[in-house]
C-alpha positions, 0 to 999 in steps of 0.5 A, a space after each residue: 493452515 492450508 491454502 484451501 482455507 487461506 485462498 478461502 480467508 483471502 477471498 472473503 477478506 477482500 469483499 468484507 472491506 471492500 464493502 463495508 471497509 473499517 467502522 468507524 466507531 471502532 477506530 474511535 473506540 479500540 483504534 486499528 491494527 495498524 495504530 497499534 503495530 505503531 505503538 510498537 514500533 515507537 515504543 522500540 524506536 524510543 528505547 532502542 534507538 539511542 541517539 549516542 549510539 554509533 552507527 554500527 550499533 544503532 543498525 544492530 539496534 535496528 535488526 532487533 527491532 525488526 525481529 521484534 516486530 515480526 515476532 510479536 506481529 506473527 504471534 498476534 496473528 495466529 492466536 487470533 487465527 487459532 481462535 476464531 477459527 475454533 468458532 462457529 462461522 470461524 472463517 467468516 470471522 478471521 476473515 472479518 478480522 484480515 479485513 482490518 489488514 487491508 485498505 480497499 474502500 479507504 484507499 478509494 475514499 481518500 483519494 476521491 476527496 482529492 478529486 473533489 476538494 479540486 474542484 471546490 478548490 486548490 486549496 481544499 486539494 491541497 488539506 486532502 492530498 496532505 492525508 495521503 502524501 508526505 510530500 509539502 502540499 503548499 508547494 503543489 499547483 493543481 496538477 501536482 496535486 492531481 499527480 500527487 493522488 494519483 501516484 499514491 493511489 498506485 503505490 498504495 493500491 501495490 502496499 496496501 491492497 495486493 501485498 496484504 492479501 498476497 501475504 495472506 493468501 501465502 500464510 494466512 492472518 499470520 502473514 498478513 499481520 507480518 507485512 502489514 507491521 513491516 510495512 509500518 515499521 518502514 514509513 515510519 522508520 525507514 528514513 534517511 534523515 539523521 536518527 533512522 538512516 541507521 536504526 530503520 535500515 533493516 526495516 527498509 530493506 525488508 520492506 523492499 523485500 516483501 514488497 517485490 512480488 506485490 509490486 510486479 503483481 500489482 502493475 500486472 494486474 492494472 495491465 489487464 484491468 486496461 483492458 476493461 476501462 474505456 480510454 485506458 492502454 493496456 499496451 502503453 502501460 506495459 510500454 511504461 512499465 518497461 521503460 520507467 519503472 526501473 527509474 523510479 527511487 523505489 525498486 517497487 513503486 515504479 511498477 505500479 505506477 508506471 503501468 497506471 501513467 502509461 494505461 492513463 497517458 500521463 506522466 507523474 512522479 519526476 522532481 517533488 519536495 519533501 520536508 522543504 527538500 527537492 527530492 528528483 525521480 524519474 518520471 513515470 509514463 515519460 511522455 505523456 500529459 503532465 497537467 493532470 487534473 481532478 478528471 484524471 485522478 477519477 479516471 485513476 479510479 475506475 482503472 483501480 477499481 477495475 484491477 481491483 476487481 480483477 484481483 478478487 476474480 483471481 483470488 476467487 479462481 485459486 479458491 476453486 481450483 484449490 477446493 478442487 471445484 
């Protein structure tokens, strides 16, 4: 696929979800790619993964796996490809199709209900950052809550935005539907606890691996989405970038990030519990205002929104000049 079609497909991928996102009566009916890459996943994870297996053997098991699901995510891809494309409106269809891929709109959803369960209560902030966040909500006060939100909203603006349509853009659904099941093999079983420290490692790393140009684009562009929101930094968040981003656990999350607490002035990630566990990082946006509130996760938002928009504007340019326009 040439990049003039895949820029094309990126582009109108990005607006499709943007605007309409995934209906919801088709997640009642068929579900979502990504539930379907998790059956995969699981079913791999169920019979490959054997408890009395020893370490060597279960990281091997693993390495499979992953082969596995690369393979019949990539395949799963192209035949969609080859076969909308083959259509009248081809394009448009595949890229209705790549929409399912990315999480603009519900990514903005999620988080705004946080925003607004906090100001019904902490309680209600509480039930709605648990669908974003795997860390344990009883143990968050407002401003853990807040931070919470706005933390995932970084990550996954990195995850579940720029990658995807990066990895499109550079091969088309195929690529897309790759990371995408990559990325799911990673939150699901890329953990160090005692049944995947060893099975999930291949998973991991890969993730980490096709994760990087994301994360470092997607810090960039929320630099100069700064520019564009009143009260944001673009100058603090690059100060943040390269002063915390290399402290966080994650060689990727810490990018975003950090460019999102230092354009926001505030301060997030630093120590969090997890499965009744202390997990400590570093903080990111060291220095800045650590009470943060539903006002900042909406402040969080429109910087989003905006290096949102500034993505699209990108993907939009390279789609010209690749037609040559």
């Amino acid at each position: 696929m040439s990049l003039e079609l895949t820029l094309g497909l990126t582009l109108a991928a990005l607006l499709f979800e943007a605007v309409f996102g995934y209906p919801g009566f088709l997640l009642a009916r068929i579900g979502h790619p990504v539930m379907w890459i998790g059956r995969l996943i699981g079913w791999l994870d169920r019979h490959l993964n054997r408890d009395a297996a020893a370490p060597r053997e279960r990281r091997m098991a693993g390495v499979g796996a992953l082969v596995l699901i690369v393979l019949a995510s990539g395949l799963a891809g192209l035949v969609v490809q080859r076969l909308l494309l083959g259509l009248p409106l081809g394009l448009l269809l595949a890229a209705l199709a790549g929409s399912t891929l990315l999480a603009q709109r519900s990514l903005h959803v999620f988080v705004g209900a946080v925003a607004d369960g906090l100001d019904e209560s902490l309680e209600a902030g509480r039930g709605a950052v648990a669908h974003i966040v795997g860390r344990d909500p009883e143990k968050l006060d407002e401003a853990g809550v807040a931070r919470a939100a706005i933390e995932s909203l970084a990550e996954n603006y990195s995850d579940g935005v720029v990658a995807p349509a990066l990895w499109m853009a550079v091969g088309g659904l195929p690529g897309a539907a790759i990371y995408k099941a990559v990325n799911t093999a990673d939150s699901m079983i890329g953990h160090r606890d005692a049944r995947h420290t060893h099975f999930g490692w291949a998973a991991a790393r890969f993730d980490d691996l096709i994760n990087l140009p994301a994360s470092r684009l997607a810090g960039g562009l929320i630099v100069v989405a700064a520019v564009f929101v009143r009260g944001a930094s673009p100058w603090r968040a690059v100060t943040a970038i390269r002063a915390d981003a290399a402290r966080h656990r994650s060689p990727n999350a810490g990018w975003p990030e950090a460019a999102m607490a230092g354009a926001l002035g505030i301060a997030i990630a630093g120590p969090r519990h997890y499965g009744g566990k202390l997990s400590v990082d570093g903080l990111m946006g060291a220095g800045g205002r650590y009470e943060c509130t539903a006002a900042d996760i909406r402040r969080a938002l429109a910087l989003y929104r905006a290096a949102d928009a500034v993505m699209v504007a990108l993907v939009a340019a390279l789609a010209l000049l690749a037609w040559g326009w």
